[in-house]
C-alpha positions as CSV (number, residue, x, y, z in Angstrom):
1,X,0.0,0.0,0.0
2,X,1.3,3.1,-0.9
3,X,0.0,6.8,1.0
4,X,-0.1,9.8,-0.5
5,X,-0.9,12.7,2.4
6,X,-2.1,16.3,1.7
7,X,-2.7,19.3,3.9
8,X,-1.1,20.8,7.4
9,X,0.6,23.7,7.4
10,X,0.5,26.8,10.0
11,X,-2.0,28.1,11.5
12,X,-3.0,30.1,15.0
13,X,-3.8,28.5,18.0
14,X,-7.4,28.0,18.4
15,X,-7.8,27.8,14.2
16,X,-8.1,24.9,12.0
17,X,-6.2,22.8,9.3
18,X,-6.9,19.0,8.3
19,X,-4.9,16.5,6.5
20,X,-6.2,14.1,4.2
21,X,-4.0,10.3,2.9
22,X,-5.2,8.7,-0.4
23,X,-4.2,4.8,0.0
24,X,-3.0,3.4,-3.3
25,X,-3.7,-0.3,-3.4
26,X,-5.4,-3.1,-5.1
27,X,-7.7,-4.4,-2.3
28,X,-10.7,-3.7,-0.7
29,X,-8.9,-1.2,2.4
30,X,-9.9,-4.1,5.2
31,X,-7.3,-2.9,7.4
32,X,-7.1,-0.3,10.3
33,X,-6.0,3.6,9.2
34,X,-5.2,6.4,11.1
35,X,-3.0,9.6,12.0
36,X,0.2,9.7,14.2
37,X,2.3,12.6,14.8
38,X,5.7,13.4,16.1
39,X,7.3,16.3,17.3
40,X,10.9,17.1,18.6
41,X,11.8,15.3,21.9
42,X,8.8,13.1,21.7
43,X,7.9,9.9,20.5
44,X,5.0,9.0,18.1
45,X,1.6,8.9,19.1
46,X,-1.7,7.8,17.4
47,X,-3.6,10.7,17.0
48,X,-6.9,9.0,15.5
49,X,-7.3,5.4,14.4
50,X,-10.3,4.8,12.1
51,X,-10.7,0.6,11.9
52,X,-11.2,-1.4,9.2
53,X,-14.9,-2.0,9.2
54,X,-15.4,1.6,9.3
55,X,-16.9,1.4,12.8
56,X,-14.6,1.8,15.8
57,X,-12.7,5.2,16.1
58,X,-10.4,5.2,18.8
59,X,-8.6,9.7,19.7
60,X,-5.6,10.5,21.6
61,X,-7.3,11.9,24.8
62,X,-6.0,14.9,24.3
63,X,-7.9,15.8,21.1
64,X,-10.9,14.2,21.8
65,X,-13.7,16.7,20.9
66,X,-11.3,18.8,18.7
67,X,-10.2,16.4,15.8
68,X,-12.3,14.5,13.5
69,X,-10.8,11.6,11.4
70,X,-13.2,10.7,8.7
71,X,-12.8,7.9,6.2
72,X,-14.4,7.2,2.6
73,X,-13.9,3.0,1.3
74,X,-15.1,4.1,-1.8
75,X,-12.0,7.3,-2.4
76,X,-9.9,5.2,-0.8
77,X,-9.0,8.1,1.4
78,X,-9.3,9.3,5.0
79,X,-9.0,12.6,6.6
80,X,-8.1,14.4,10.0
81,X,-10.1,17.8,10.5
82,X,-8.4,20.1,13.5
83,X,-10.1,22.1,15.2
84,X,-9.7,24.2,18.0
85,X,-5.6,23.9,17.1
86,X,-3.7,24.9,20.6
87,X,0.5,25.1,20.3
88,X,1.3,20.9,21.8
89,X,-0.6,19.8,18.4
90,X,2.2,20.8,16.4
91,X,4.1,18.3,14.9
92,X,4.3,15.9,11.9
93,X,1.5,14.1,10.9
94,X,1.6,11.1,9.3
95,X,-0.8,8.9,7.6
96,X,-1.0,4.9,8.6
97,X,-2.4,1.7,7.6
98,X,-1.9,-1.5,9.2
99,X,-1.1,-3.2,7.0
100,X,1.6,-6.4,6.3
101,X,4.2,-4.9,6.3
102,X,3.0,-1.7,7.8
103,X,2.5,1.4,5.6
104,X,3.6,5.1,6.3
105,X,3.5,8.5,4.6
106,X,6.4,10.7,4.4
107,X,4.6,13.3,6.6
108,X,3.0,16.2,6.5
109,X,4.1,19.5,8.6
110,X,1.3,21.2,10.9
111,X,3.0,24.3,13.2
112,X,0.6,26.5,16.0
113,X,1.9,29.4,16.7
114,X,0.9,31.0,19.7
């Protein structure tokens, strides 16, 4: 599977960006996809996991209520809307799918400035 992300960039705290992954593959996307992000001196996170039946949806507690990852089987796509942005969201997001082996995007850049 390969993942092609879009969006990010910078933005004021409390204002909005979203990032969206196109998943290039020859399947049906039955497997688990999602956001992570990474920022200098931490480690990765999982930001918002959306599974493969299209049901569970699993948020970092810390953007519960703020973020909104969205996901279309048919596009072969899914998407993280930001809302509500504060300055400890900004990092590099990167797109996910669990697949065998697993499957990354390069990344995409989303800064808060305060």
């Amino acid at each position: 599977v390969q993942l092609v992300e879009s969006g990010g960039g910078l933005v004021q705290a409390g204002g909005s960006l979203n990032v969206s992954c196109v998943a290039f593959d020859d399947g049906s996307m039955v497997y688990d996809m999602g956001w992570y992000r990474q920022s200098p001196g931490k480690g990765r996170e999982a930001v918002a996991i959306s599974g493969w039946d299209g049901e569970r949806i699993i948020y970092l507690d810390s953007v519960k209520g703020r973020f909104t990852i969205t996901r279309d089987f048919t596009k072969k796509t899914v998407h993280l809307q930001m809302n509500s942005l504060k300055p400890e969201d900004a990092a590099t997001y990167c797109c996910n799918a669990d697949t065998s082996p697993n499957a990354w995007g390069r990344g995409n850049q989303v800064t808060v400035s305060s």
